[in-house]
VOBA-1610 file (N, C-alpha, C; in pm, whole numbers, padded with zeros to 5 digits, always signed):
BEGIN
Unk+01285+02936-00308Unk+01238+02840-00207Unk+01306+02704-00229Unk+01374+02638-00108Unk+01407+02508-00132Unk+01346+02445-00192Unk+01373+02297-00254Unk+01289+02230-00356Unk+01221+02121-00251Unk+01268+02121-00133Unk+01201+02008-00021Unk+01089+02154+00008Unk+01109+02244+00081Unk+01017+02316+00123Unk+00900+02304+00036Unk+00875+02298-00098Unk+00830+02330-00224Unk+00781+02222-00231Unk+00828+02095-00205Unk+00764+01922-00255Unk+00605+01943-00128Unk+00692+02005+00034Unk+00542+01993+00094Unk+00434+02068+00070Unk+00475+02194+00029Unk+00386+02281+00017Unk+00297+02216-00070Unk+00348+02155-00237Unk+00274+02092-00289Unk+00168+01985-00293Unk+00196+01953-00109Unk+00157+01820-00117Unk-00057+01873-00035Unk-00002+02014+00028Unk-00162+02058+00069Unk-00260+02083-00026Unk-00249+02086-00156Unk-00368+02074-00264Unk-00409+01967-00275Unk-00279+01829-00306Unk-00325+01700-00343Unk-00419+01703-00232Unk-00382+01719-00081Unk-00482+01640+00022Unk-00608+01711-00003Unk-00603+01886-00013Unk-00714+01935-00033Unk-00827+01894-00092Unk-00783+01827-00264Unk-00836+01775-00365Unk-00878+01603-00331Unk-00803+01557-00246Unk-00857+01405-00222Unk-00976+01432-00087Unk-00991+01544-00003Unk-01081+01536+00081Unk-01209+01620-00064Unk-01184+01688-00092Unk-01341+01686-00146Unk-01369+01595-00227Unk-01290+01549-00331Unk-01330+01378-00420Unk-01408+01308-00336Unk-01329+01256-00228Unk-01374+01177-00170Unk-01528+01201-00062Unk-01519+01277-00046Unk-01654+01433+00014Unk-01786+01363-00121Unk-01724+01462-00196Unk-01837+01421-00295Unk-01872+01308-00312Unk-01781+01203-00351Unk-01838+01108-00387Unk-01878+01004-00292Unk-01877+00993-00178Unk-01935+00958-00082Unk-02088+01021-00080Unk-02126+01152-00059Unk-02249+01211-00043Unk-02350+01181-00217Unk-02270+01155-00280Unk-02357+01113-00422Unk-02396+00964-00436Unk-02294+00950-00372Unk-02401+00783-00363Unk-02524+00757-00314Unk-02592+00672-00403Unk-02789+00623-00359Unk-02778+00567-00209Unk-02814+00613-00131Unk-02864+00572+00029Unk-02899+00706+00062Unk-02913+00644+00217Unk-02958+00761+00315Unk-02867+00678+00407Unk-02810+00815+00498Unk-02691+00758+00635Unk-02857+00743+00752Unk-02920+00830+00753Unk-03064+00816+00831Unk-03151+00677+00810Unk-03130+00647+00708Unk-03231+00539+00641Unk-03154+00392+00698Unk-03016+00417+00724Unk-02931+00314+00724Unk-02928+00291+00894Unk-02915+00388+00940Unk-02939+00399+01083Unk-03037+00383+01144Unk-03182+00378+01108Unk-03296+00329+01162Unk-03321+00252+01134Unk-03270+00176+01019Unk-03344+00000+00956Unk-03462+00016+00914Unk-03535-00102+00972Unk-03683-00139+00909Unk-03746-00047+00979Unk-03744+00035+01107Unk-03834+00100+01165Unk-03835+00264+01131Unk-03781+00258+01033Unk-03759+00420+00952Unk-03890+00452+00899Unk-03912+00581+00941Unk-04038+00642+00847Unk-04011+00760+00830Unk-04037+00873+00743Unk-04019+00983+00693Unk-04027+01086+00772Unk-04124+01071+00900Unk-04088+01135+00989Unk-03973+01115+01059Unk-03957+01018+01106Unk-03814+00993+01148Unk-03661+00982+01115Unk-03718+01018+00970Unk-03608+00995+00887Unk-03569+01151+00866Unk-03653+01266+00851Unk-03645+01380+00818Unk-03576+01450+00953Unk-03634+01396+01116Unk-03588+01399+01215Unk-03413+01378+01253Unk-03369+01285+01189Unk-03245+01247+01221Unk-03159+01301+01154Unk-03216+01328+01032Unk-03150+01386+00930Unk-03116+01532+00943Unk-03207+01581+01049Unk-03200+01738+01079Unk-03064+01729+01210Unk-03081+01625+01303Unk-03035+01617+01413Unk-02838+01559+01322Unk-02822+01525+01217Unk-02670+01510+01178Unk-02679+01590+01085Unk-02774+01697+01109Unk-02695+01778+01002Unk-02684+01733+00829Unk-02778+01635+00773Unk-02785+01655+00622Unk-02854+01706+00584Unk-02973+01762+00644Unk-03061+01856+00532Unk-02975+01997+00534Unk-02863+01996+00632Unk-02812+02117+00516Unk-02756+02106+00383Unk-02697+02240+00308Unk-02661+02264+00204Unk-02520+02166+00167Unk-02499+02140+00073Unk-02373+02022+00017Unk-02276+02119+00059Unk-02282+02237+00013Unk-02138+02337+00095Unk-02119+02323+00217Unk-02176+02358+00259Unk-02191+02392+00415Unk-02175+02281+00477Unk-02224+02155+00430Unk-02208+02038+00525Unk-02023+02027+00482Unk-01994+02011+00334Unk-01854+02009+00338Unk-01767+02100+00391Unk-01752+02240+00427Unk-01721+02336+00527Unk-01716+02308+00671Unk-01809+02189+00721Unk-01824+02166+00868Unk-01740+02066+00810Unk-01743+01995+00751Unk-01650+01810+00743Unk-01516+01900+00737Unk-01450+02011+00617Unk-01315+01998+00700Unk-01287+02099+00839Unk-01376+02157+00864Unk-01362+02166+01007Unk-01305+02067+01096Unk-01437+01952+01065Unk-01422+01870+01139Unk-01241+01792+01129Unk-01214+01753+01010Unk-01060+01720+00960Unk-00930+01794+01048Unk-00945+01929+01025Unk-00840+01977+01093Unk-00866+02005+01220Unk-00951+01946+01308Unk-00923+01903+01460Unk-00921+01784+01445Unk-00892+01686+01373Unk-00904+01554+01395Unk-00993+01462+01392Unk-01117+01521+01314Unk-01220+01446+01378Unk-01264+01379+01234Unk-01239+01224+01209Unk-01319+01186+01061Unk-01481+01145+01075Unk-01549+01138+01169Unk-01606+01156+01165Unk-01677+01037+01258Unk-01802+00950+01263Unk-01808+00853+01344Unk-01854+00789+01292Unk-01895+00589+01291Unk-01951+00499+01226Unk-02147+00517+01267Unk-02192+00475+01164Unk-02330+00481+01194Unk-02397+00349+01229Unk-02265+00262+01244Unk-02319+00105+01287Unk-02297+00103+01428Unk-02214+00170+01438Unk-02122+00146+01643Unk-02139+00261+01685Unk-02140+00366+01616Unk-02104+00518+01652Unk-01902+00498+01739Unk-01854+00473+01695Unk-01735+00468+01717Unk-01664+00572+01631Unk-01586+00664+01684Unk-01496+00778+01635Unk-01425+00647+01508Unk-01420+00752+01391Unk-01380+00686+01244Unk-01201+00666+01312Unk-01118+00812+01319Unk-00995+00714+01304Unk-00972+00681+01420Unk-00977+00677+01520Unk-00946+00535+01694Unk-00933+00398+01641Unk-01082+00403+01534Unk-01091+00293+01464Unk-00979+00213+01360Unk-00989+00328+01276Unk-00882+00292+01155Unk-00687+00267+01224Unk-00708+00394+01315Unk-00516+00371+01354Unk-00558+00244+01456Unk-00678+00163+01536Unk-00644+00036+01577Unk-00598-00114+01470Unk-00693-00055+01321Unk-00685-00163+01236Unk-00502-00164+01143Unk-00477-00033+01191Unk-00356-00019+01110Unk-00178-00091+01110Unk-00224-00114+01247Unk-00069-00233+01262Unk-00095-00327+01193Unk-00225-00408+01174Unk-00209-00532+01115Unk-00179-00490+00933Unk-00276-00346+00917Unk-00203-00324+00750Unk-00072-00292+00690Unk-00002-00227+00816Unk+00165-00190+00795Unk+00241-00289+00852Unk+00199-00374+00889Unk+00290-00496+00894Unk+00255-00611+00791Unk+00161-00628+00763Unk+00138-00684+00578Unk+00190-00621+00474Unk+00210-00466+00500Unk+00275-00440+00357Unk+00421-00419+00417Unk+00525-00404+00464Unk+00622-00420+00498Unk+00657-00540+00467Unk+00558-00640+00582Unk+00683-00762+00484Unk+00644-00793+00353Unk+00565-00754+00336Unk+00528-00790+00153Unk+00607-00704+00068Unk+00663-00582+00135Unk+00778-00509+00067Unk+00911-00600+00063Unk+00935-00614+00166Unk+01064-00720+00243Unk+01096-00807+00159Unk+01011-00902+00113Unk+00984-01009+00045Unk+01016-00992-00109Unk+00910-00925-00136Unk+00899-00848-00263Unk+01100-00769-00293Unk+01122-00714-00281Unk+01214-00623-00276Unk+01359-00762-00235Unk+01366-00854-00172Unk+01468-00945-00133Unk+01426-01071-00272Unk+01323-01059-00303Unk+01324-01162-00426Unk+01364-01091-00526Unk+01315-00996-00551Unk+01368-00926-00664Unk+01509-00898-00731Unk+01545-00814-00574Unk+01753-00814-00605Unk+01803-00932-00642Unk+01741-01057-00563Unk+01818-01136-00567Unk+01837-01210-00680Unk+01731-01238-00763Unk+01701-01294-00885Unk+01742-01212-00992Unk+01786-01083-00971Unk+01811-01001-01049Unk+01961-01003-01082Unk+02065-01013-00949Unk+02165-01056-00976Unk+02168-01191-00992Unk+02145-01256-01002Unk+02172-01391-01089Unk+02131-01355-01210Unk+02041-01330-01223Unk+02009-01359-01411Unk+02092-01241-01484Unk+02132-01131-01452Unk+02257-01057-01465Unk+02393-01144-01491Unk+02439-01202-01327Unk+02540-01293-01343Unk+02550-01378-01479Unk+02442-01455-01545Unk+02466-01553-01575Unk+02335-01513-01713Unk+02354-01419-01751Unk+02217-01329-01851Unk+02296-01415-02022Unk+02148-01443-02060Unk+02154-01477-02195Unk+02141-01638-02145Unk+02098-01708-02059Unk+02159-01842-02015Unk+01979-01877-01935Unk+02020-01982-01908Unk+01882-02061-01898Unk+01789-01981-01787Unk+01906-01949-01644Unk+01914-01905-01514Unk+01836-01787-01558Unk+01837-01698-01630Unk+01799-01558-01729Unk+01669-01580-01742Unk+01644-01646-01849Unk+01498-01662-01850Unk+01399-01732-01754Unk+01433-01789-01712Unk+01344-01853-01556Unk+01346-01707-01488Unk+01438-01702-01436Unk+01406-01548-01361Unk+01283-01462-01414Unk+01352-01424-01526Unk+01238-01337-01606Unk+01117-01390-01641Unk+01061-01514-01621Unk+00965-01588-01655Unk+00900-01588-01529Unk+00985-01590-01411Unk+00870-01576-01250Unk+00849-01481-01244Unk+00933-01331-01284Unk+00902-01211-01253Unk+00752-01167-01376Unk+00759-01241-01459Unk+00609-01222-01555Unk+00536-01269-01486Unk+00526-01395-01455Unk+00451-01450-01401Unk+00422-01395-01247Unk+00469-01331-01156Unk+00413-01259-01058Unk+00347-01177-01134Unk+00355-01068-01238Unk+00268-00983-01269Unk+00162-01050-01275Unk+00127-01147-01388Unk+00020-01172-01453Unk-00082-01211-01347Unk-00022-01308-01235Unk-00136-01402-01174Unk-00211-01277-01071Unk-00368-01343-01109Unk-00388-01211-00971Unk-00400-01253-00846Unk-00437-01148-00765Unk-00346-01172-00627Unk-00492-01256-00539Unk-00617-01214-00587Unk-00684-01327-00496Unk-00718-01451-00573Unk-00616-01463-00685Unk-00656-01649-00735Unk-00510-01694-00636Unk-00389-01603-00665Unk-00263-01679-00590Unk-00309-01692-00463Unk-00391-01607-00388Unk-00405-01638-00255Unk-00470-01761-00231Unk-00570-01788-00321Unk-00643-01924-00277Unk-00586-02048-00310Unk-00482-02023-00376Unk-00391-02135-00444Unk-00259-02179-00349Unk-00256-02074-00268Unk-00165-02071-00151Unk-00206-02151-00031Unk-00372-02099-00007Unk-00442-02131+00104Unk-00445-02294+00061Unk-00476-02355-00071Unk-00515-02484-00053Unk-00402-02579-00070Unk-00286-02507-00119Unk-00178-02580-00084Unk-00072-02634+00019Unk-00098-02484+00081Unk-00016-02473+00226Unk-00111-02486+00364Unk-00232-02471+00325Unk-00307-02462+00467Unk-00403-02578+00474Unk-00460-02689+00340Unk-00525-02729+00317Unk-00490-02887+00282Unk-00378-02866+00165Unk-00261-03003+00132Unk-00192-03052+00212Unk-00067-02932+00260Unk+00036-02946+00389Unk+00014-02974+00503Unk-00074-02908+00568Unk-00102-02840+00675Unk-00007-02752+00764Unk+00062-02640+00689Unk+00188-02606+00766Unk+00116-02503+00840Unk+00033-02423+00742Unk-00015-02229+00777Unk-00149-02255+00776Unk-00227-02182+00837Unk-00320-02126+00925Unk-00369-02078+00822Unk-00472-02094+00735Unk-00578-02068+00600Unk-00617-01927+00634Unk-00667-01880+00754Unk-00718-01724+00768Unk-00681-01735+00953Unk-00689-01649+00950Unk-00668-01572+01079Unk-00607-01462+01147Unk-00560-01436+01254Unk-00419-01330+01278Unk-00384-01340+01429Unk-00313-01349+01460Unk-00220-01351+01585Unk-00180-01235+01620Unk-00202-01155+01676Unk-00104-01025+01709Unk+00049-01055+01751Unk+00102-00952+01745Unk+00284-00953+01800Unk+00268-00998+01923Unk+00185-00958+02026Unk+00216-00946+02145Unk+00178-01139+02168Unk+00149-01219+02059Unk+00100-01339+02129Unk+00211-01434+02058Unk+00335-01348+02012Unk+00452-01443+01947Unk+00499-01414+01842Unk+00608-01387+01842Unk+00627-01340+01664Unk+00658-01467+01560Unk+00669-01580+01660Unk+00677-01770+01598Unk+00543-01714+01520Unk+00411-01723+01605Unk+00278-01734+01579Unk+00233-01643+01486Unk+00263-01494+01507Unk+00207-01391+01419Unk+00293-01382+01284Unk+00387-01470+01256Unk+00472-01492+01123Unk+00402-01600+01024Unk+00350-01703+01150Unk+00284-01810+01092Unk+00155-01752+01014Unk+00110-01678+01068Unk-00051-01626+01013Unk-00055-01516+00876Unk+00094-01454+00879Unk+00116-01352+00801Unk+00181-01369+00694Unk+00257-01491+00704Unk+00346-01511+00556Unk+00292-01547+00450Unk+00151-01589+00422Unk+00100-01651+00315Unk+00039-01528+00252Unk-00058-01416+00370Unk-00070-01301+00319Unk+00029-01187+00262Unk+00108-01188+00330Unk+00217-01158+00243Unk+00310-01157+00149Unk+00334-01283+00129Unk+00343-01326-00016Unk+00285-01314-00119Unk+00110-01317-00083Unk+00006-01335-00251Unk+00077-01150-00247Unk+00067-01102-00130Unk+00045-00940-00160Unk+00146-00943-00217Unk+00327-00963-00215Unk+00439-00952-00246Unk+00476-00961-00396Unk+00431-01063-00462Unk+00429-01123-00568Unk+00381-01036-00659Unk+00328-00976-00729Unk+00317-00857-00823Unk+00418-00763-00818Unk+00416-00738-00676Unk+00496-00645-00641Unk+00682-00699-00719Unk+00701-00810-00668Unk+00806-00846-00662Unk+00853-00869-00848Unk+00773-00906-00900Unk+00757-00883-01070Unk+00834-00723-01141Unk+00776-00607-01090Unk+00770-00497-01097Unk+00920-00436-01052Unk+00943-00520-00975Unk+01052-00445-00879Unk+01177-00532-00997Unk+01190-00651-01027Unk+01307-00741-01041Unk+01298-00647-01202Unk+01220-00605-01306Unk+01183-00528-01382Unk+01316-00441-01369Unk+01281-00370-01254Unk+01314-00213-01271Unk+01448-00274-01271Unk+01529-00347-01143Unk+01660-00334-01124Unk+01715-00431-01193Unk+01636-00558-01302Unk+01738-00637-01407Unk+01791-00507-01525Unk+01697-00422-01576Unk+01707-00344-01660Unk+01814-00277-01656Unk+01837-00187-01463Unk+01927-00089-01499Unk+02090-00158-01470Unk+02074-00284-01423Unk+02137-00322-01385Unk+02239-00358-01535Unk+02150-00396-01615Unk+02216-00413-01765Unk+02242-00308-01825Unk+02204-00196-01809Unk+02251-00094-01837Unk+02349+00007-01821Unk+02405-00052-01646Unk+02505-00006-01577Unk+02585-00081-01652Unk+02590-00177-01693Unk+02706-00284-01753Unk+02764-00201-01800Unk+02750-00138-01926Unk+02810-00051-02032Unk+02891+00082-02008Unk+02870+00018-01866Unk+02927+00221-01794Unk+03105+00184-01810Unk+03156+00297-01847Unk+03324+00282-01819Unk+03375+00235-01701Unk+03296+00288-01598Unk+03341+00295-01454Unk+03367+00135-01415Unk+03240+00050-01428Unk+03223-00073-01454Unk+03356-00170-01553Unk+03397-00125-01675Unk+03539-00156-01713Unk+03617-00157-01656Unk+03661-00056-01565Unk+03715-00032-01525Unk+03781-00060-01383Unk+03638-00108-01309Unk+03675-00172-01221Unk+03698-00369-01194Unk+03635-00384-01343Unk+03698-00530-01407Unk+03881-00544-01436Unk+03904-00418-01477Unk+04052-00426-01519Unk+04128-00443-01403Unk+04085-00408-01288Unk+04181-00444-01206Unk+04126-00532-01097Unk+04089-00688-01137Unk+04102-00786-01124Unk+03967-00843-01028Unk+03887-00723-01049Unk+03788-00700-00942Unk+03682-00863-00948Unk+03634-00962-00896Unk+03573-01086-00899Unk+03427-01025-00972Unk+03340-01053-01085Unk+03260-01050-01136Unk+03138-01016-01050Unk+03119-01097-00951Unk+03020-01108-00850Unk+03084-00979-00731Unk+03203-00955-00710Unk+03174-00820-00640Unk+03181-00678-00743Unk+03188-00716-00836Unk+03200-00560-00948Unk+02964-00564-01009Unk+02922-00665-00987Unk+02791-00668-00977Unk+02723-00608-00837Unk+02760-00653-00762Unk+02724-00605-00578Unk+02759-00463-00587Unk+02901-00419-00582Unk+02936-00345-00533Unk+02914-00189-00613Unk+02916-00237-00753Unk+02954-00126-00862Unk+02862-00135-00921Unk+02786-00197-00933Unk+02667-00252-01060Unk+02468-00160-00949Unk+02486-00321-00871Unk+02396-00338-00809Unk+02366-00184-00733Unk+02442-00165-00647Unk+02443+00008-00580Unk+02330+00124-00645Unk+02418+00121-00767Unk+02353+00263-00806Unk+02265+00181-00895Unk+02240+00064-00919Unk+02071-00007-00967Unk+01978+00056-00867Unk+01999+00021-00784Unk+01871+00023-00643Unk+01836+00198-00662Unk+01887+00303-00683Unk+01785+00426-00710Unk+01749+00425-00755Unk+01638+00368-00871Unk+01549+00433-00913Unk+01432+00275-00854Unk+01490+00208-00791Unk+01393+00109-00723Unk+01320+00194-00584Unk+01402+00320-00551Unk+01341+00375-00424Unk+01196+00455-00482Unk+01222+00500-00587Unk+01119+00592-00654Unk+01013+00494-00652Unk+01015+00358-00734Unk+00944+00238-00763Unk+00832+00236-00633Unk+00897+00177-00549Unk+00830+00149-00420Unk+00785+00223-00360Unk+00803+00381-00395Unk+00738+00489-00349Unk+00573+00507-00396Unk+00640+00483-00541Unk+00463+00514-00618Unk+00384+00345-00641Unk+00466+00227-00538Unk+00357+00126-00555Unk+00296+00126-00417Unk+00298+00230-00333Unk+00245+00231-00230Unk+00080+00197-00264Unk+00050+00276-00364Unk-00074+00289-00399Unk-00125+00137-00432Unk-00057+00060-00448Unk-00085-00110-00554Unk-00096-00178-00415Unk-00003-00148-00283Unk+00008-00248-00218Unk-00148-00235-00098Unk-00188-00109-00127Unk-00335-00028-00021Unk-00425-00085-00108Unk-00397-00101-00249Unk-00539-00163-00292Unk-00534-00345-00309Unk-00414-00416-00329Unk-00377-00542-00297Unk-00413-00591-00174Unk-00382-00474-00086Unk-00440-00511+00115Unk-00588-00551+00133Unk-00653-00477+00073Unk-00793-00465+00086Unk-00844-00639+00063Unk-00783-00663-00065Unk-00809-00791-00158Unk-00765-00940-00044Unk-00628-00903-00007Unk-00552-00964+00074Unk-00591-00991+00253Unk-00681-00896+00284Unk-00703-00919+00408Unk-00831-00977+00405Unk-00909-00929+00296Unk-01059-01003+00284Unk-01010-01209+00263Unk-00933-01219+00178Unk-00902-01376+00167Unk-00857-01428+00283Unk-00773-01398+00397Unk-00746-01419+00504Unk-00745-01397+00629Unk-00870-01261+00591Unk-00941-01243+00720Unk-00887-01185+00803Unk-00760-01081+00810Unk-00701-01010+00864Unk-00767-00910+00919Unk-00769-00883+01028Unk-00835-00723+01091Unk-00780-00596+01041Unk-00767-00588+00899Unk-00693-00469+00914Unk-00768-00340+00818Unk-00690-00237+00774Unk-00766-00161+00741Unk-00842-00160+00642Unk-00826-00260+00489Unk-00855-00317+00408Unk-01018-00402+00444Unk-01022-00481+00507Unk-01091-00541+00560Unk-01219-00431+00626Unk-01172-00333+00718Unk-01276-00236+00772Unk-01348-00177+00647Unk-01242-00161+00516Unk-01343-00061+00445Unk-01416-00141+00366Unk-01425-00292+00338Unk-01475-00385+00262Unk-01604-00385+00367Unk-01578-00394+00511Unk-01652-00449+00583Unk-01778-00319+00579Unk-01750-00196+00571Unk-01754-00066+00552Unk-01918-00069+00473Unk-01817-00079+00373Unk-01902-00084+00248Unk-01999-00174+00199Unk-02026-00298+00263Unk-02111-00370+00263Unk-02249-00324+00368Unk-02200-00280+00489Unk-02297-00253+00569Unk-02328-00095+00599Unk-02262-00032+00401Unk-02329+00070+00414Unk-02296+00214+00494Unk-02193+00168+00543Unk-02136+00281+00681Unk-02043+00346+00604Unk-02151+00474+00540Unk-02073+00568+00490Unk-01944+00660+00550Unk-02001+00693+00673Unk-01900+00758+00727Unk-01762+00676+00731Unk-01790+00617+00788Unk-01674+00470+00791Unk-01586+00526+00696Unk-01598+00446+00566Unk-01598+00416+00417Unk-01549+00532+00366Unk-01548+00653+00426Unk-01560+00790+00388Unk-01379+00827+00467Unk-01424+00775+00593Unk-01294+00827+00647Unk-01175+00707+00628Unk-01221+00602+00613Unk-01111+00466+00558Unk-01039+00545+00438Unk-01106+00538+00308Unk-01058+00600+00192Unk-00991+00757+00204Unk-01034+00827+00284Unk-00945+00972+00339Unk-00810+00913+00393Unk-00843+00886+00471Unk-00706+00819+00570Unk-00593+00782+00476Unk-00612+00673+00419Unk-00537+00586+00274Unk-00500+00690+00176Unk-00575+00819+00163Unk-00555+00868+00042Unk-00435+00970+00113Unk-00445+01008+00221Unk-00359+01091+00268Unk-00189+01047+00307Unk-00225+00902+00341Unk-00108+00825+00365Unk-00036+00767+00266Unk-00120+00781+00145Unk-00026+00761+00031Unk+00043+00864-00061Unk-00011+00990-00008Unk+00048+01146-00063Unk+00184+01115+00063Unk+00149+01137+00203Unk+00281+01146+00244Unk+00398+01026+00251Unk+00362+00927+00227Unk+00466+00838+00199Unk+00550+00869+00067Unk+00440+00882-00054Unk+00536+00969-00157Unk+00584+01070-00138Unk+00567+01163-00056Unk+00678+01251+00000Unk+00781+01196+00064Unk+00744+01130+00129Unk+00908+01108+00198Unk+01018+00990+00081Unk+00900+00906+00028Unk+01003+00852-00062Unk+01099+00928-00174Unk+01016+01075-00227Unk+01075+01154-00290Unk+01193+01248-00189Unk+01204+01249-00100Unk+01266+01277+00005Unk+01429+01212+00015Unk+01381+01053+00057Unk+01503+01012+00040Unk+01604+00964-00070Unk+01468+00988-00165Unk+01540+00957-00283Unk+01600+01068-00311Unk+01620+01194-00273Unk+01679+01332-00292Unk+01791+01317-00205Unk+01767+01245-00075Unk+01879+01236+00066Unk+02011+01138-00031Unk+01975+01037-00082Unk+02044+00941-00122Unk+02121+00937-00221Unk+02087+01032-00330Unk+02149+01029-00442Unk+02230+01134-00447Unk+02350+01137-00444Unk+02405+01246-00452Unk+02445+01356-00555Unk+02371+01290-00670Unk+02370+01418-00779Unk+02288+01503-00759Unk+02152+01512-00680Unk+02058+01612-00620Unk+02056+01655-00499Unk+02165+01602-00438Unk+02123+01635-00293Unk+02188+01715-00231Unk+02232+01804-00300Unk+02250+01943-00334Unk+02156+02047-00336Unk+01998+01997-00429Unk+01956+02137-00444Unk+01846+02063-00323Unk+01899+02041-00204Unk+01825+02016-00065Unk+01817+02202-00023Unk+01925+02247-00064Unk+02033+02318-00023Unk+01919+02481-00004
//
């Protein structure tokens, strides 16, 4: 069997295994979805009533047997605050979360190279350690103290950016840049630590390659034998990187949209989980868990498309 055929096949257990985790541990939590849905005017009759009418006094099997029923027609299920179908909901909140982590990739990923070839260029030298001293320092700081440190500098000191809010595309991309760059950044910044990591390392490591001699000997400018010969084959194993921080940037979002108030999917499951709306909360965390199995597929994908020592056994 191909080894792509073989990566998807693999990938129907993970989901298998993240819908019952998440199954279970949703239904083990202390509430009642009945209790939550009637408020103060709940009584045991009515509570035993509703509970018959959605179906929880059945068996924990059986109710999980109907839930992935329900999954593979599409259905996550509905909110018990709005009764609103779970994902209509989630794929409306989702442009504003894939356009926060994109450019927070963007960002992340353009600070990184870039600082990376310089402190390369000019490694062992002052330029070197500053680099490597912001890229610690993105790790360390966390992402909702940088955010508030952002908000009171830039939205509060300056007055350049917009402290919380969101603009959609359709009302300007001047406007919806203005609202998004500060969130994007606190999100970026860890990220961008992680990333300058991976590609100062291999980048020093490519140094030592013959090939690299070799293309110095014949007269090649320092700064294009870094770009061209160096930098290149740095960036694969940065594709892998960004594949498996998908997971950092879905739980950074959450953090990130609550500080600035973003509508997005982060925000629904915070919002979720406060008011109790299991179902919600249930299908937010499904959704996320599924979208971060197939994004690591495809990142393992192109990282197979791209490299040409494997992309062969595509074959």
């Amino acid at each position: 069997m191909p080894p792509l055929a073989r990566r998807v096949i693999q990938t129907v257990p993970v989901v298998l295994g993240v819908v019952t985790l998440t199954f279970i541990m949703v239904n083990v939590l202390p509430g009642n979805v009945a209790t939550t849905i009637l408020g103060e005017s709940a009584t045991p009759q009515s509570i035993a009533a509703l509970e018959k009418q959605l179906g929880l006094d059945a068996p924990l099997v059986e109710r999980f047997g109907d839930y992935l029923l329900q999954i593979l027609h599409g259905d996550f299920g509905s909110s018990v605050r709005t009764g609103d179908a779970v994902l209509p909901t989630v794929l409306d909140r989702l442009s504003v979360s894939v356009e926060l982590m994109v450019l927070a990739q963007i960002i992340a990923i353009a600070a990184a190279v870039g600082l990376a070839v310089l402190a390369v260029r000019f490694r062992g030298g002052v330029v070197d350690k500053v680099c490597s001293a912001l890229a610690s320092a993105g790790i360390s700081v966390p992402g909702f103290l940088l955010g508030v440190l952002l908000v009171l500098f830039f939205a509060v000191r300056l007055r350049l950016l917009p402290a919380v809010g969101f603009v959609p595309l359709s009302g300007g991309l001047a406007a919806n840049l203005k609202t998004m760059i500060l969130p994007a950044v606190t999100l970026a910044t860890a990220e961008f630590g992680v990333y300058y990591r991976v590609v100062h390392s291999q980048m020093l490591e490519i140094l030592d390659e013959q090939y690299v001699d070799t293309a110095r000997s014949k007269g090649i400018t320092e700064v294009r034998v870094l770009i061209v010969h160096v930098l290149r084959n740095a960036l694969f194993p940065l594709v892998t990187v960004v594949g498996l921080n998908v997971g950092r940037l879905l739980g950074g979002a959450v953090v990130v949209e609550s500080i600035f108030a973003l509508p997005g999917v982060g925000r629904l499951m915070i919002d979720s989980i406060l008011q109790r709306d299991l179902p919600m909360v249930q299908g937010v965390v499904l959704f996320l868990a599924i979208a971060y199995v197939l994004v690591n597929l495809l990142v393992d994908v192109i990282y197979t498309l791209l490299d040409p020592r494997v992309r062969g056994s595509l074959a």
